[in-house]
MARBA-3410 file (N, C-alpha, C, O; in Angstrom, 1 decimal):
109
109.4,114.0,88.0,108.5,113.6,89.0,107.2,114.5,89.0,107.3,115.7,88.8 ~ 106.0,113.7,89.3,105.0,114.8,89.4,104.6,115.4,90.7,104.5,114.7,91.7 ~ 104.3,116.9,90.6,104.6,117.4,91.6,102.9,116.5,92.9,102.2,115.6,92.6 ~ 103.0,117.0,94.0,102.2,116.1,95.1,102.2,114.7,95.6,101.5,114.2,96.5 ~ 103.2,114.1,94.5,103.2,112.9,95.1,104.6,112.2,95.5,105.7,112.6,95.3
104.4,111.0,96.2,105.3,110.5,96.6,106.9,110.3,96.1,107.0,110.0,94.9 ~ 108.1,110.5,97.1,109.4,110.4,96.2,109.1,108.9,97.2,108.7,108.7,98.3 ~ 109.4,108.0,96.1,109.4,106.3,96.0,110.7,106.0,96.2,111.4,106.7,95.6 ~ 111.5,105.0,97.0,112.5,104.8,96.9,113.2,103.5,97.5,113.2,103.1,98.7 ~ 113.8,102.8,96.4,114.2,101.2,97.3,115.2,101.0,98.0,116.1,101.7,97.5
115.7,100.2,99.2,116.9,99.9,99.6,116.9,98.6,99.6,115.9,98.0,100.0 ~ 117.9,98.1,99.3,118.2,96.7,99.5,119.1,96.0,100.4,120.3,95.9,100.2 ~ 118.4,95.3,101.5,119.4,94.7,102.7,119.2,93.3,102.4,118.2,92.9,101.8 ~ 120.4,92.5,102.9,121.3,91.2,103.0,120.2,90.8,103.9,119.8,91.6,104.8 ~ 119.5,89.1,103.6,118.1,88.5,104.3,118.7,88.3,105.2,117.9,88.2,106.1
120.3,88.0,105.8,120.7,87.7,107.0,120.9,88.6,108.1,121.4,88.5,109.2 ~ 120.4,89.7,107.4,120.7,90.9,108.3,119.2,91.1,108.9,118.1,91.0,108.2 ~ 119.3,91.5,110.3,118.3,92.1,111.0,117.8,93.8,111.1,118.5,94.8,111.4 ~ 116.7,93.6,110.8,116.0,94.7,109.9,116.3,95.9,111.5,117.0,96.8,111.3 ~ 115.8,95.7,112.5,115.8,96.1,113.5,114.7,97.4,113.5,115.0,98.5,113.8
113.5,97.1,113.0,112.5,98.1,113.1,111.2,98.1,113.6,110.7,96.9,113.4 ~ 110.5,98.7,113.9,109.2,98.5,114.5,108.1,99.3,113.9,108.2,100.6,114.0 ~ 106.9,98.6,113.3,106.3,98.9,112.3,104.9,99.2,112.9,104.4,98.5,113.8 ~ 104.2,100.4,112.2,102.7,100.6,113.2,101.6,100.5,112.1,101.8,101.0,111.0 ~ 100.6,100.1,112.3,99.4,99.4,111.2,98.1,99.4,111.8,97.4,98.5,112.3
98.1,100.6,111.7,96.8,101.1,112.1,95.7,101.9,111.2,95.3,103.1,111.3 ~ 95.3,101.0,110.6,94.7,101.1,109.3,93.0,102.3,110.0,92.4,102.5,111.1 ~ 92.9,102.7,108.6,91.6,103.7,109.2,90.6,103.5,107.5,91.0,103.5,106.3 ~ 89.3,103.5,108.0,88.3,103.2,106.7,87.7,104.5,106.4,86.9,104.8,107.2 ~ 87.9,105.3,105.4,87.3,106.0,105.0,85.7,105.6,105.5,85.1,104.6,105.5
85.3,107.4,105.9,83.8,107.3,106.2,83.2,107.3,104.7,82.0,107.5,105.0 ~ 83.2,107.4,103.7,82.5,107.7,102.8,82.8,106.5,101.8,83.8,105.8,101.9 ~ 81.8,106.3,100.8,82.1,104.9,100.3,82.1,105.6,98.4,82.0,106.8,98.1 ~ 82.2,104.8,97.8,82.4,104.7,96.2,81.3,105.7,95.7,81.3,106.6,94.9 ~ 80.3,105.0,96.5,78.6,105.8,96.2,78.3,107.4,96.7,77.5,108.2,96.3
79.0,107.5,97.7,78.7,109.0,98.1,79.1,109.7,97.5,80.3,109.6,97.1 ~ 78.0,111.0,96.9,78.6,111.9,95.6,79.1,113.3,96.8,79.7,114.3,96.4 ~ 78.9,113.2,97.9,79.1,114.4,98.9,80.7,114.5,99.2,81.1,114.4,100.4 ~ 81.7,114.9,98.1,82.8,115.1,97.9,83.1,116.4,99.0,84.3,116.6,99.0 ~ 82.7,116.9,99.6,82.9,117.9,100.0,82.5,117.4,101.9,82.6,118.2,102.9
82.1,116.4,101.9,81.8,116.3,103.1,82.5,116.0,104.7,82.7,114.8,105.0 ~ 83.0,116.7,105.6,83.4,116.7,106.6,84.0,115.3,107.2,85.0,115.2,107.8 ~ 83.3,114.4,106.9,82.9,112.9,107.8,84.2,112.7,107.0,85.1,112.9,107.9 ~ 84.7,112.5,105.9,85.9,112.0,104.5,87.0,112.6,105.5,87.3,113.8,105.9 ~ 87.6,111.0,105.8,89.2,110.7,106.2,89.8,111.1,105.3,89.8,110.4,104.3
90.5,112.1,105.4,91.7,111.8,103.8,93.2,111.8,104.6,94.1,112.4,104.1 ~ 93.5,111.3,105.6,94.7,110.9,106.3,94.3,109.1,106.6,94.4,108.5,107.6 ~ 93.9,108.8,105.8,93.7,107.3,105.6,95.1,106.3,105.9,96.0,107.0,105.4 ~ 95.5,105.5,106.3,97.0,104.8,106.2,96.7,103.3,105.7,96.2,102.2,106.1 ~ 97.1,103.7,104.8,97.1,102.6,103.8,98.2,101.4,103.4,98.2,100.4,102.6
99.5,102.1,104.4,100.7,101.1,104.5,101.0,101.4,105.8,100.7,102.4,106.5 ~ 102.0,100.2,106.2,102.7,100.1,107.6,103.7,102.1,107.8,103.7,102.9,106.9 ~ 104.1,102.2,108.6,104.9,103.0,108.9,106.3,102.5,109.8,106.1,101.6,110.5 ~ 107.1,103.0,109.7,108.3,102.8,110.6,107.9,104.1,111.4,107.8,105.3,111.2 ~ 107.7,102.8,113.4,107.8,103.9,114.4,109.1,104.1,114.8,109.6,105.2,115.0
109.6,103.2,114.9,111.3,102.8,115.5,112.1,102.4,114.7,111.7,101.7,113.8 ~ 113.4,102.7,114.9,114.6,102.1,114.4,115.8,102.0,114.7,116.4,103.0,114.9 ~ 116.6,100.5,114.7,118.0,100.7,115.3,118.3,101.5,114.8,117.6,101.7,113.8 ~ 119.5,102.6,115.3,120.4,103.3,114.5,121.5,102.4,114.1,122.1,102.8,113.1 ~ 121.9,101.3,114.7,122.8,100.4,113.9,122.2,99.0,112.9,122.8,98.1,112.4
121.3,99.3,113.0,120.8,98.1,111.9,121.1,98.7,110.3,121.3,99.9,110.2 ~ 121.3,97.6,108.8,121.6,97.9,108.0,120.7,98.9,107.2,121.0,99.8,106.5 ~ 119.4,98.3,107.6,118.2,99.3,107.2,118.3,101.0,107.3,118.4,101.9,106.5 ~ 118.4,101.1,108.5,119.5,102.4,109.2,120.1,103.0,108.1,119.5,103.8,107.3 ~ 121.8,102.4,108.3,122.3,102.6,107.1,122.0,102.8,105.9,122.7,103.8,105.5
121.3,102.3,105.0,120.4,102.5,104.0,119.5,103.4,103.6,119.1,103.4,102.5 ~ 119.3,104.2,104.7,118.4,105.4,104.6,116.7,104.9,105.4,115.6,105.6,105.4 ~ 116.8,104.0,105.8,115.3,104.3,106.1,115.3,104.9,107.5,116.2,104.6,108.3 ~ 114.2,105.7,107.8,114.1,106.6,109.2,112.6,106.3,109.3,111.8,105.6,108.6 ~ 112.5,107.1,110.6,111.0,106.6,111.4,110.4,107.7,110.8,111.0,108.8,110.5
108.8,107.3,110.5,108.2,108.1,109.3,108.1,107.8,107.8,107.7,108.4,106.8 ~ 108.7,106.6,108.0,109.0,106.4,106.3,107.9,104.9,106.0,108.0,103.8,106.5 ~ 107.1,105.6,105.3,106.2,104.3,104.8,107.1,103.2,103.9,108.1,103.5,103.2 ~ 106.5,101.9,104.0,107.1,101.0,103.2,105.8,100.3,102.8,105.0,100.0,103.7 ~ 105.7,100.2,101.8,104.6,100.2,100.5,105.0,98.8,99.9,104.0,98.2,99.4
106.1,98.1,99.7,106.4,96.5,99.2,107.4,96.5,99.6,108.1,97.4,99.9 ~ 107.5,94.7,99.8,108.5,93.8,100.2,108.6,93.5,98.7,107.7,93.4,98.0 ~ 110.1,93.2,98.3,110.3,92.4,97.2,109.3,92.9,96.3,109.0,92.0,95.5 ~ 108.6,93.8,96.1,107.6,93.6,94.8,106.3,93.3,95.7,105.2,93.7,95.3 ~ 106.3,92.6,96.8,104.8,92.4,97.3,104.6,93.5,98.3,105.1,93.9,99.3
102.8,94.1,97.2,102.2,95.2,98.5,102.3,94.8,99.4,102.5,93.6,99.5 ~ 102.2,95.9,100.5,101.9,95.6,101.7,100.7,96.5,102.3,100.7,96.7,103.5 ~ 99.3,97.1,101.2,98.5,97.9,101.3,97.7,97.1,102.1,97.6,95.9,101.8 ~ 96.9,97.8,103.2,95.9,97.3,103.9,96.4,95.8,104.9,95.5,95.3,105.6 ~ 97.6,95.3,105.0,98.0,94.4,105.3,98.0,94.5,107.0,98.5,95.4,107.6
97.3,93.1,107.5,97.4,93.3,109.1,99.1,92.9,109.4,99.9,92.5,108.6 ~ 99.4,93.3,110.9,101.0,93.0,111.3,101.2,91.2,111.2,102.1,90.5,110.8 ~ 100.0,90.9,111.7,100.8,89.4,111.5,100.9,88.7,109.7,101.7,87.8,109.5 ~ 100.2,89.1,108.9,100.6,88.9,107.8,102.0,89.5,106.9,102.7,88.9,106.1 ~ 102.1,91.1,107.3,103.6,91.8,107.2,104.7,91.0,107.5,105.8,90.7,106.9
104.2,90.8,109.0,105.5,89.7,109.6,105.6,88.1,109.1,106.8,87.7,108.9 ~ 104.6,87.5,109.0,104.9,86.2,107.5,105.7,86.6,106.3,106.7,86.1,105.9 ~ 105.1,87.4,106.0,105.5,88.4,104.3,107.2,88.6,104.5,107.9,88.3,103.5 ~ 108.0,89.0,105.7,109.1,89.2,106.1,109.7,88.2,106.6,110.9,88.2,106.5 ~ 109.3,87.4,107.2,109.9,85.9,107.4,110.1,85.1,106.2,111.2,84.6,105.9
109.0,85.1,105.6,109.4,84.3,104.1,110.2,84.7,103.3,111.0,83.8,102.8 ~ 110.3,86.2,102.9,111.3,86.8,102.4,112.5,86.4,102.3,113.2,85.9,101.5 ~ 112.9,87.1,104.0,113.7,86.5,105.0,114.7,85.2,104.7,115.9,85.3,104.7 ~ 114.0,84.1,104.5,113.8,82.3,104.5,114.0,82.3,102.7,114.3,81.2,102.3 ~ 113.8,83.3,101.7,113.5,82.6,100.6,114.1,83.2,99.6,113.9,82.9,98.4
115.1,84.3,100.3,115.6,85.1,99.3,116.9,85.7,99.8,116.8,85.8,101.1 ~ 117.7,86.1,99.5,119.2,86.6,100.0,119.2,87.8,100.0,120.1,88.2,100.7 ~ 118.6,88.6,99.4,118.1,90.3,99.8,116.5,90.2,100.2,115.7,89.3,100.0 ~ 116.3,91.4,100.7,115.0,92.3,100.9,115.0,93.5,100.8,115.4,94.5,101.4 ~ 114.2,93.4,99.5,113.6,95.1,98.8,113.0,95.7,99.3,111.9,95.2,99.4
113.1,96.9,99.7,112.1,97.6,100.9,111.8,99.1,99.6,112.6,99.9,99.2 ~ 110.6,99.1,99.2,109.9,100.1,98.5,109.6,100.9,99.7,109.1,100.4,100.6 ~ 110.0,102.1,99.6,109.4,103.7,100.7,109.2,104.5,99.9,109.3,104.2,98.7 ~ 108.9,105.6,100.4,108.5,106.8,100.8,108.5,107.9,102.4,108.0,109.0,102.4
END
């Protein structure tokens, strides 16, 4: 693994099972754009949130079980990002899943 970066990790729950978590998406835009060479400048978010977070979670849901805890980003469903994604499209993204498949792959960190 290389050192600074994320330990990545999937669990896999039964689509019949209820995930029982509560997800926060509060996305933030970097002040500085592609073109700014002022690398050093104050204004530069670098706590940017670029995926959902888990605020809550049953302690008996299978997710739970599984290892995921509050604090833990989830980065893809099944293989599909979830970077920059508003909640009501997350929540389609997890209903379809949900509806379309017999597990759900949850990529974290």
């Amino acid at each position: 693994m290389l050192p600074n970066t994320p330990d990545y990790k999937t669990i896999t729950i039964k689509s019949t099972n209820k995930l029982g978590i509560r997800l926060r998406t509060t996305y933030k835009t970097p002040k500085t754009s592609f073109f700014d060479f002022n690398f050093f400048s104050s204004n530069y978010n670098q706590k940017t949130q670029k995926y959902p977070i888990v605020c809550s979670i049953n302690h008996d849901s299978e997710a739970y079980k599984y290892g995921l805890r509050v604090g833990h980003t989830i980065t893809k469903i099944n293989n599909y990002s979830l970077e920059y994604k508003d909640i009501h499209t997350i929540l389609s993204d997890f209903l379809y899943e949900k509806n379309h498949s017999k597990f759900i792959n949850l990529t974290i960190y």
